[in-house]
Each structure stands twice: as C-alpha cells, then as structure tokens.
PANUDREN-962736 format. One record per atom (N, C-alpha, C, CB): residue number from 1; atom name; y, z, x. Coordinates in steps of 0.2 Angstrom, whole numbers. Each point is the difference from the previous one (the first is absolute). Glycine has a CB too. Layout:
% residues N
     i   at      yy      zz      xx
   NUM   CA       Y       Z       X
...
***
This chain:
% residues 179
     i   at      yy      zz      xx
     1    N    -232    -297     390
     1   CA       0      -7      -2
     1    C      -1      -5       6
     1   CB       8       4      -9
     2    N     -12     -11       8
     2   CA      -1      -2       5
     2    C       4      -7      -1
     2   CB     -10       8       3
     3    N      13     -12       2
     3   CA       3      -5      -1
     3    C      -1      -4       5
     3   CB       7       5      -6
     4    N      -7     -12       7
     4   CA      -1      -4       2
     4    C       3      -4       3
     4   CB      -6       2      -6
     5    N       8      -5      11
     5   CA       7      -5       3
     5    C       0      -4       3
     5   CB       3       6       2
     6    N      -6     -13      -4
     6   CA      -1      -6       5
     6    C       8      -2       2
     6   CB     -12      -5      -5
     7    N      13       4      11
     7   CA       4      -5       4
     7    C      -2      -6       3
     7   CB       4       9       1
     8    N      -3     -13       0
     8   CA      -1      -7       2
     8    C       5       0       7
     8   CB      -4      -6     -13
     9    N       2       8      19
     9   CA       3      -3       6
     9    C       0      -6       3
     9   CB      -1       9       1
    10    N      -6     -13      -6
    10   CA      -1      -7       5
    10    C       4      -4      -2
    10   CB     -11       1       1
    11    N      16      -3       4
    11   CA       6      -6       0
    11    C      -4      -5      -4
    11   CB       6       2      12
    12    N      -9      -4     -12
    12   CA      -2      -9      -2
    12    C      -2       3      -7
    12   CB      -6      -8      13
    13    N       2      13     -15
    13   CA       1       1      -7
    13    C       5       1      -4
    13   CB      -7       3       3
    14    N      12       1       2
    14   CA       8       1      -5
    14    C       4      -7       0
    14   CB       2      15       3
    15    N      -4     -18       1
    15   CA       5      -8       2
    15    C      -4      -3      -5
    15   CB       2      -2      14
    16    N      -7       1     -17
    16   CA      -6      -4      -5
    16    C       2       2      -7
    16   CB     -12       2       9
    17    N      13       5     -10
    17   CA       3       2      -7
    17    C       9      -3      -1
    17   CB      -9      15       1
    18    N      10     -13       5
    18   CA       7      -1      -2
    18    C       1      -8      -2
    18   CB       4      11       9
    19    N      -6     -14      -4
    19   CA      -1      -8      -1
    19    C      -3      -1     -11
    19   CB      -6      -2      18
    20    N       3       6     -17
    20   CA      -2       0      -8
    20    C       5       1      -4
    20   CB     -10       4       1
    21    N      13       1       1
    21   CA       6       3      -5
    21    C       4      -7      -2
    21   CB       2      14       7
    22    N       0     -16       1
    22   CA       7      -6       1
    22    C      -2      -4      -4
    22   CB       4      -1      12
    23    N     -12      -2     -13
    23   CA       0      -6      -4
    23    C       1       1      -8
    23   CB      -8      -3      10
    24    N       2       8      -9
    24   CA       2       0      -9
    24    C       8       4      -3
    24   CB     -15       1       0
    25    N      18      -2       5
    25   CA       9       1      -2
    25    C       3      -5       2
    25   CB       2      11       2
    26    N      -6     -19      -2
    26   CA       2      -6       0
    26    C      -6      -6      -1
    26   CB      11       6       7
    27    N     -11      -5     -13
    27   CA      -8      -5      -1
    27    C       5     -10      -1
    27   CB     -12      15     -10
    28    N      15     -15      13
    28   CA       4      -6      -3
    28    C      -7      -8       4
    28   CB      20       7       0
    29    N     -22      -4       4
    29   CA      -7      -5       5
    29    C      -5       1      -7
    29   CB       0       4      15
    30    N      -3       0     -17
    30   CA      -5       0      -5
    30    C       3      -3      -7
    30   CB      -6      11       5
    31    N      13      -9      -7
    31   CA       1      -3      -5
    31    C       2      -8       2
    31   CB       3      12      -6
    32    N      -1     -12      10
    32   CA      -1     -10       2
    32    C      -7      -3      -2
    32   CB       8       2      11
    33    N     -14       3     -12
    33   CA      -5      -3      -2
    33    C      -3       0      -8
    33   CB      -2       2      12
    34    N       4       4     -12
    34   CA      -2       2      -6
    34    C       6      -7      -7
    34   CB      -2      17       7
    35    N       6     -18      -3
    35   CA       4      -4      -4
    35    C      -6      -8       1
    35   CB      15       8       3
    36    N     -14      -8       1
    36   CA      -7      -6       0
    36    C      -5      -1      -3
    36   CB       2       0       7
    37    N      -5       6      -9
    37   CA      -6       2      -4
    37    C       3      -1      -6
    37   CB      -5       8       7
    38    N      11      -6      -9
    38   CA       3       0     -10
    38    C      -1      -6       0
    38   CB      10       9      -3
    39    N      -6     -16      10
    39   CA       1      -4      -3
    39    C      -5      -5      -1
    39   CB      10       5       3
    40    N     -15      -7       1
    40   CA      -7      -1      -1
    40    C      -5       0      -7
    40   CB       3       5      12
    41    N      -1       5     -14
    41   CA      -5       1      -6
    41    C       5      -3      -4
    41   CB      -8      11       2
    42    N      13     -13      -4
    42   CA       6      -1      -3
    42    C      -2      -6      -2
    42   CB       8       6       6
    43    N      -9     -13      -2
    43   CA      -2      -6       3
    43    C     -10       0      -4
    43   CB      11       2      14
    44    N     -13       0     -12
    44   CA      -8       2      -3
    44    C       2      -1      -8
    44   CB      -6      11      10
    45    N       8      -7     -13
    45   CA       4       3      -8
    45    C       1      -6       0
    45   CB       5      11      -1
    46    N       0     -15       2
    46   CA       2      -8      -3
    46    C      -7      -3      -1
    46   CB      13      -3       9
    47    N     -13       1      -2
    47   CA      -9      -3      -1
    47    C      -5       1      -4
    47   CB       0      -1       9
    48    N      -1       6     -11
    48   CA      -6       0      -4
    48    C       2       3      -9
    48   CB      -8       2      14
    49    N      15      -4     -13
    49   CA       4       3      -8
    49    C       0       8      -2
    49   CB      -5     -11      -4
    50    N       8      14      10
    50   CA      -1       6      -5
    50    C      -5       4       4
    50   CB       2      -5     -11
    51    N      -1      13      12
    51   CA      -6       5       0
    51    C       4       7       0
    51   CB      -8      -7       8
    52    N       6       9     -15
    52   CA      -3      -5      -5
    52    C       4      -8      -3
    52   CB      -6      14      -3
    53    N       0     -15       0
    53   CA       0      -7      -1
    53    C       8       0      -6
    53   CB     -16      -5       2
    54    N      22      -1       2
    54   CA       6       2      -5
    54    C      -4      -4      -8
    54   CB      13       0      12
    55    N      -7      -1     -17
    55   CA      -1      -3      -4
    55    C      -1      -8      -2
    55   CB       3      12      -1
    56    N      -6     -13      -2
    56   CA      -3      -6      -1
    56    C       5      -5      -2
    56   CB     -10       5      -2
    57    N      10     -11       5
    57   CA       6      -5      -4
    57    C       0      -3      -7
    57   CB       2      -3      11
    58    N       3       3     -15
    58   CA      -1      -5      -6
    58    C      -2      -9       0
    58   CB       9      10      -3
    59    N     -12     -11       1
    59   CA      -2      -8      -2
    59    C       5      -3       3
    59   CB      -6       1     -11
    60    N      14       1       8
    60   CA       5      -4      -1
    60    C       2      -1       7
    60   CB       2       3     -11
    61    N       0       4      13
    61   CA       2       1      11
    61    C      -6      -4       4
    61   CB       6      15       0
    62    N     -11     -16      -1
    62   CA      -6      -3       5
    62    C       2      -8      -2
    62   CB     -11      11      -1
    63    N      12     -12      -6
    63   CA       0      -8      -2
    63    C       7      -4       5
    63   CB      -4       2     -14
    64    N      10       2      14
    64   CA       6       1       4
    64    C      -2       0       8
    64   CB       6       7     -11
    65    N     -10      -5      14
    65   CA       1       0       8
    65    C      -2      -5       2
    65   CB      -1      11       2
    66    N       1     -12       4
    66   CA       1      -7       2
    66    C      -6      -2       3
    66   CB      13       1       2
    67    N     -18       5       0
    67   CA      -8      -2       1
    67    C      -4       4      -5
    67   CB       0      -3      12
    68    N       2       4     -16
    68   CA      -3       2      -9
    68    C      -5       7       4
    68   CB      -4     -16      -9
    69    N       7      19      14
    69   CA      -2       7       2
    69    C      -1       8      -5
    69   CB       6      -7       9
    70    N     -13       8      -9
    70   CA       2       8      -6
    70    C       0       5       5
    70   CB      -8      -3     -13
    71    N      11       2      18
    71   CA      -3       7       4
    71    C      10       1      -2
    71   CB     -14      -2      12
    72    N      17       9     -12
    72   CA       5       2      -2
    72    C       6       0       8
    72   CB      -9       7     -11
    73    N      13     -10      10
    73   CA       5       2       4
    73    C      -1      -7       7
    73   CB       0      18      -4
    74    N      -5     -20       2
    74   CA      -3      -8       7
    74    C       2      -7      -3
    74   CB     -13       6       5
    75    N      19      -6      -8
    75   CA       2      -9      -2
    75    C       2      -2       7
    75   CB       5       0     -12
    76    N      -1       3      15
    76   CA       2      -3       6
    76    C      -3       4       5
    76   CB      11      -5      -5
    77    N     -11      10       6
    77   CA      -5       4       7
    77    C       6       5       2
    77   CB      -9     -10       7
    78    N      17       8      -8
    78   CA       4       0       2
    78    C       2       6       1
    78   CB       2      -9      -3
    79    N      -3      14      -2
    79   CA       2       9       0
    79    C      -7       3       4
    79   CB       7       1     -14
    80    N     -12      -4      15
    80   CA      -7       5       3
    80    C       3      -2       5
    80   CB     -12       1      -6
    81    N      12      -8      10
    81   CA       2      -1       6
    81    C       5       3       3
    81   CB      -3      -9      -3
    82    N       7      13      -2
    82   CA       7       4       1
    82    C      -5       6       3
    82   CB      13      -4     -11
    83    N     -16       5      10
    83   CA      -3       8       1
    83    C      -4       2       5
    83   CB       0       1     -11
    84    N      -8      -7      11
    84   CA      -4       0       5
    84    C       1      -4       7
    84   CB      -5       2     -10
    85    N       7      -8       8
    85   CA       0      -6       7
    85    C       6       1       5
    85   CB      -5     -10      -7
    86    N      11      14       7
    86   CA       6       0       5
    86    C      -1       7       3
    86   CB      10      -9      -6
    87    N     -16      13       3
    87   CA       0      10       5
    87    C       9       1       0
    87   CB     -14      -1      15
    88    N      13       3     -12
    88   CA       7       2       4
    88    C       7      -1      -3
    88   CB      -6      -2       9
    89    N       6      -5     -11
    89   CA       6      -3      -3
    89    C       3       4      -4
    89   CB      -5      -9       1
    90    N       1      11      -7
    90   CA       1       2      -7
    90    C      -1       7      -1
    90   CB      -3     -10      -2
    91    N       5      16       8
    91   CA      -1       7       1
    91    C       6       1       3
    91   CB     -12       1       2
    92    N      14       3     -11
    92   CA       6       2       0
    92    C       5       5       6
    92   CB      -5      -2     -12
    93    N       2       9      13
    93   CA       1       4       0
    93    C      -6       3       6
    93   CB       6      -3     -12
    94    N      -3       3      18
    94   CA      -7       6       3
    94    C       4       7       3
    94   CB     -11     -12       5
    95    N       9      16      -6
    95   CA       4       8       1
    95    C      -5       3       3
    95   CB       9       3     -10
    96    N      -8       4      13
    96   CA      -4       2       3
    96    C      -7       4      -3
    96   CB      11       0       6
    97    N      -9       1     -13
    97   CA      -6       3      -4
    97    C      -2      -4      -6
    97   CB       3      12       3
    98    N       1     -20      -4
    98   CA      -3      -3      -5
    98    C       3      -8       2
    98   CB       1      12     -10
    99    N      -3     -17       3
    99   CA      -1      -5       1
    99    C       1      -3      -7
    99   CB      -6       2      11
   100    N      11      -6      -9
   100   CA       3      -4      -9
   100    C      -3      -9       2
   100   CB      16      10      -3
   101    N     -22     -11      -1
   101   CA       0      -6       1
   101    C      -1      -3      -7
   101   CB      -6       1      12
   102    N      11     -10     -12
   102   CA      -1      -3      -6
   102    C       2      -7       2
   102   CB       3      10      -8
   103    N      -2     -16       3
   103   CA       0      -5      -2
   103    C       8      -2      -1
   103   CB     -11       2      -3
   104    N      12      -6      10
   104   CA       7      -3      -3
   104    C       2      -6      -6
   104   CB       3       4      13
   105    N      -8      -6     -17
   105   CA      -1      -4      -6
   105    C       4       1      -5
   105   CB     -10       0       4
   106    N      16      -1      -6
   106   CA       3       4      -5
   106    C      -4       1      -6
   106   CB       9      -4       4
   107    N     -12       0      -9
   107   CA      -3       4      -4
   107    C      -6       3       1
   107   CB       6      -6      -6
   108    N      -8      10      13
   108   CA      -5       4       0
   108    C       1       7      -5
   108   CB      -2      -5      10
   109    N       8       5     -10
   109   CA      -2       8      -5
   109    C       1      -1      -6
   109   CB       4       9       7
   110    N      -2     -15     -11
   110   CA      -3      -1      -6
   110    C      -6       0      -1
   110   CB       7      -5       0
   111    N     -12       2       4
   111   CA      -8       1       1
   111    C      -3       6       3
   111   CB       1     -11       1
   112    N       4      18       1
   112   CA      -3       6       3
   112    C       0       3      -6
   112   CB       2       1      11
   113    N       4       0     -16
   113   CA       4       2      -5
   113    C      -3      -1      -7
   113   CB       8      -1       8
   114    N      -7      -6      -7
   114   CA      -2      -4      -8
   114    C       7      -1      -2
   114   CB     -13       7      -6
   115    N      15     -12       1
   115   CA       5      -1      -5
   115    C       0      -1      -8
   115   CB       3      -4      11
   116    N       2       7     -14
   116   CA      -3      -2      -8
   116    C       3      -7      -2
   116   CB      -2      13      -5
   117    N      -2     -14       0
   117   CA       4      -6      -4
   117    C       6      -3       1
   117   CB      -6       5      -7
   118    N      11     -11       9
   118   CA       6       1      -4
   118    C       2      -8       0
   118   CB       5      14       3
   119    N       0     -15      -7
   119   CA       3      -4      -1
   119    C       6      -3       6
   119   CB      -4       5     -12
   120    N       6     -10      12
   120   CA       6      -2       6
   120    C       3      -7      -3
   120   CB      -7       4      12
   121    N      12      -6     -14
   121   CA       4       0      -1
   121    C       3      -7       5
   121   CB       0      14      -5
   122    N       0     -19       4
   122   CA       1      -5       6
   122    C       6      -6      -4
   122   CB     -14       1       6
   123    N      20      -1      -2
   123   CA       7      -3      -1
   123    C      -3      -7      -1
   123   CB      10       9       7
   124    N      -5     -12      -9
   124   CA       2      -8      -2
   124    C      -1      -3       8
   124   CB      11       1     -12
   125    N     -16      -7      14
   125   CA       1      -2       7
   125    C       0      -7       0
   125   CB      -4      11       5
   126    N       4     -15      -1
   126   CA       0      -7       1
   126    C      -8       2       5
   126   CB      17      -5       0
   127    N     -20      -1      -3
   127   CA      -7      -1       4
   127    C       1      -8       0
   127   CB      -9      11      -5
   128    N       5     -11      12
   128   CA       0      -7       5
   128    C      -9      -2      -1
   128   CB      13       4      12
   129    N     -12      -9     -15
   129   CA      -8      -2      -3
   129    C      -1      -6       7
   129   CB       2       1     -17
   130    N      -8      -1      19
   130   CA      -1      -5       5
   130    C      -7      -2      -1
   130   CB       7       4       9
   131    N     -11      -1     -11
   131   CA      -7      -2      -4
   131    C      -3       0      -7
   131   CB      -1       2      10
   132    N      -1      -7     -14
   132   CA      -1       3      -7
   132    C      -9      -5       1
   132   CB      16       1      -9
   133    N     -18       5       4
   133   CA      -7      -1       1
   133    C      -4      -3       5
   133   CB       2       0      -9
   134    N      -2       6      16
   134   CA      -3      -2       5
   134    C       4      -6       4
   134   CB     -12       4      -6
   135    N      15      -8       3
   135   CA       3      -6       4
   135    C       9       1       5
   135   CB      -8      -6     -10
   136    N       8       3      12
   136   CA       7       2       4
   136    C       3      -5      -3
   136   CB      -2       5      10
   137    N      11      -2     -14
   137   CA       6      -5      -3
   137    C       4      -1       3
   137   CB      -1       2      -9
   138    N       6      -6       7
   138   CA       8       3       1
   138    C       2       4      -1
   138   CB       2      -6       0
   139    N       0       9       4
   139   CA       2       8      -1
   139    C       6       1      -6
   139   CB      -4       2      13
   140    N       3       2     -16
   140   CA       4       2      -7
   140    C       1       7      -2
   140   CB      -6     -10      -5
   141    N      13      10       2
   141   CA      -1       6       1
   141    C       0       2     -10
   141   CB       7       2      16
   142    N      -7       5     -17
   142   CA      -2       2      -8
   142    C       4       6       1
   142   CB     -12      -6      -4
   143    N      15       7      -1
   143   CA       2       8      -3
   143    C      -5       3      -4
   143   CB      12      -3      -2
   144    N     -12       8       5
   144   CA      -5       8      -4
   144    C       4       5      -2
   144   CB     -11       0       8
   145    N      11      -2     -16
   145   CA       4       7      -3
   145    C      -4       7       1
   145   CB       6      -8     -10
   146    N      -2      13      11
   146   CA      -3       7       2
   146    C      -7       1      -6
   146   CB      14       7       4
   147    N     -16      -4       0
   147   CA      -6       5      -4
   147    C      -2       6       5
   147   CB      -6     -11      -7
   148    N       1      13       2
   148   CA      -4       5       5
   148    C      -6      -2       0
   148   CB       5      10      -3
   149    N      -9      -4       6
   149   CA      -5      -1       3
   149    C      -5       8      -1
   149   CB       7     -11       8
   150    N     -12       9      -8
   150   CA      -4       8       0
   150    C      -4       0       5
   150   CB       0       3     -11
   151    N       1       3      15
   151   CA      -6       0       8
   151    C      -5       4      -5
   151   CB       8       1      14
   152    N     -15       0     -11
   152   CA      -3       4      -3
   152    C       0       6       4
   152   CB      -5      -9      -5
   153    N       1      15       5
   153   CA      -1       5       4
   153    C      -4       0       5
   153   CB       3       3      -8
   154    N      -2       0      12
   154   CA      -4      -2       6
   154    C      -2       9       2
   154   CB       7     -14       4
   155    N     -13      13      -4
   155   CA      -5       8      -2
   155    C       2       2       9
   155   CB     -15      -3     -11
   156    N      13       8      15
   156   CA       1       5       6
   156    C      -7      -3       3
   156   CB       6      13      -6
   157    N      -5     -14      13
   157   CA      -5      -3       3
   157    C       0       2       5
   157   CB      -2      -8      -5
   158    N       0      14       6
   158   CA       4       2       7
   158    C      -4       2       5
   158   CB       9       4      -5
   159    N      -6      -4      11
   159   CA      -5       1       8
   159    C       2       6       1
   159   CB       1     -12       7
   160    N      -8      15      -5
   160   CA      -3       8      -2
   160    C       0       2       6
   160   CB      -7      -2     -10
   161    N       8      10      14
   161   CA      -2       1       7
   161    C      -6       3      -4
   161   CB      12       2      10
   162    N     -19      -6      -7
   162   CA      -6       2      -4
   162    C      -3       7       8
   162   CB      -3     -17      -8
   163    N      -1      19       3
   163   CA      -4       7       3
   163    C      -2      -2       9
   163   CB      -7       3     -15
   164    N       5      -9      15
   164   CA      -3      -4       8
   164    C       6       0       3
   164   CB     -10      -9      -3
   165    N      16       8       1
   165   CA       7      -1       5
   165    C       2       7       1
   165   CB       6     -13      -5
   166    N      -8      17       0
   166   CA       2       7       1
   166    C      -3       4       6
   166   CB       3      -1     -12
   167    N     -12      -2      12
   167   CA      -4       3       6
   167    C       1      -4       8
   167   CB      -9       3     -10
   168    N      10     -10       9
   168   CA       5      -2       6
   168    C       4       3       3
   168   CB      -2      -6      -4
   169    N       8       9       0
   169   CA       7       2       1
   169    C      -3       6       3
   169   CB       8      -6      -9
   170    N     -12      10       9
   170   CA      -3       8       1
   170    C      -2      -2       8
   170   CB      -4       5     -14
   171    N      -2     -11      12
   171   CA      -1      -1       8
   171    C       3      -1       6
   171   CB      -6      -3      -6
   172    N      11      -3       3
   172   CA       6      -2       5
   172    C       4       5       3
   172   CB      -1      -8      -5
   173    N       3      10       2
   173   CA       2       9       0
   173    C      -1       6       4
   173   CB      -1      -3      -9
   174    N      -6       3       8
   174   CA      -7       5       4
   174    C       2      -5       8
   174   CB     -13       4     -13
   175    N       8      -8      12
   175   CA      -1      -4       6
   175    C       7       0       4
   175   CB      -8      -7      -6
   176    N      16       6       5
   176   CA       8       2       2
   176    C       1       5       4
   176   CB       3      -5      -9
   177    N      -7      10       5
   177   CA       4       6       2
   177    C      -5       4       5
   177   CB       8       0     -12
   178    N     -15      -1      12
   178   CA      -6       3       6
   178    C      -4      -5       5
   178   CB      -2       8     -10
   179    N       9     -14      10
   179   CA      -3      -5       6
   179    C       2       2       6
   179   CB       0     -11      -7
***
C-alpha cells in the first residue's frame, strides 16, 4: 500500500492558515458590513417600491396621502429613511456569525407582515375646534359620541434579503477571512 504525507513546516504558512482559522471563528468585521449591505438593499426596495414590485395602492389610500403618491409605503419617506439613510443606526444585532438588521419605525412590521381588516372602537371625547372651513375661529370645543371605525387591510410588503445581498455577504466573507 502506498501512502502519502504532506507536512507543512513553513512557519509563515502555518501562521497564514491559522490566522484563517481565528477569523472565520469570528467574522463580527465582515458582518459589520454585510449589515450595511441589508441595509442599503433594504433602502433601494423602498425607492423603487418593491423587488419584487410590492402591491399597488387603492384609488382611495393614494387620494388620502398628502403628495397623492402611488408608489407603496413613500407618504412620508419616514419607514425607508428608517432602513437606508442612518447605516448603522438601525442594526440591531451584530454576533460573531450573524447580523439582525431592522427599522426602529413602529409600524414597520405591520408593513413586513401585512394586517387584516378590523374595526376600532373610539370612546365619547371632547374635541377643541379652531378652524372651520379652511378659516381660523374661536376656538370651540364639541362632544363626539363613541363610534367605530374600520381600518382597512394592509397587504405584506416586505424588504427581502434579495439573491445580490446574499452574493455580497459571500464576498465580504471570502475577502475577511483570506486578506
């Protein structure tokens, strides 16, 4: 039988591997980037509505926003801004082999999730009147007896770790651990 035996005595080679070993048994440098990358493509997703493209708004929610916007989830900017423009801010979570990044927006996960239909329920309140038709009055106040109210549903529109952030994360990775 014949058998074969490499050994590696060259110091700077076994110092070079081992250095490999250390890194990739602490990648928390690469995922500091990798987190940058989610939250970026995250950021992209808002902007251009979706990828894929989320769902389209009703007549009625576009008439309702306040720059008659059809693009999904951009009345105000306010939840994409949570994701793409602060990097860092908004990264939850970095560990040594992973990375938890989101939106401190409270109703973002209504909008990752979706919500169904429902009704709400709103008590007896005193309301303080200061302008009626566009004009400013003396201020007055009025009783509003209870009622409800119906929200409508709000479909899933959610920010995707797309196939491109996944080959990123591989690169960043590669590049970490054989520099």
């Amino acid at each position: 039988m014949v058998t074969l035996k490499l050994e590696l005595h060259d110091k700077e080679v076994n110092r070079w591997l081992a250095e490999m070993e250390r890194r990739g048994m602490d990648l928390h440098p690469a995922m500091k980037k990798i987190a940058i990358v989610l939250m970026r493509s995250a950021g992209r997703q808002f902007h251009v509505g979706g990828i894929p493209k989320w769902r389209a708004l009703s007549d009625a929610t576009i008439e309702r926003r306040r720059k008659k916007s059809n693009v999904p989830i951009r009345d105000t900017g306010r939840l994409g801004w949570s994701w793409g423009a602060r990097g860092m801010a908004d990264i939850r979570k970095i560990r040594k082999t992973s990375v938890f990044v989101g939106s401190n927006v409270i109703y973002a996960a209504v909008h990752q999730y979706g919500r169904p239909a429902m009704r709400v329920q709103i008590p007896e309140y005193t309301r303080r009147i200061t302008t009626a038709f566009g004009r400013k009055i003396s201020p007055r106040t009025a009783a509003v007896s209870a009622h409800s109210m119906g929200i409508p549903k709000i479909p899933k529109r959610p920010v995707r770790i797309l196939n491109a952030d996944v080959e990123d994360a591989k690169l960043i990775i590669t590049n970490y651990i054989l520099r």
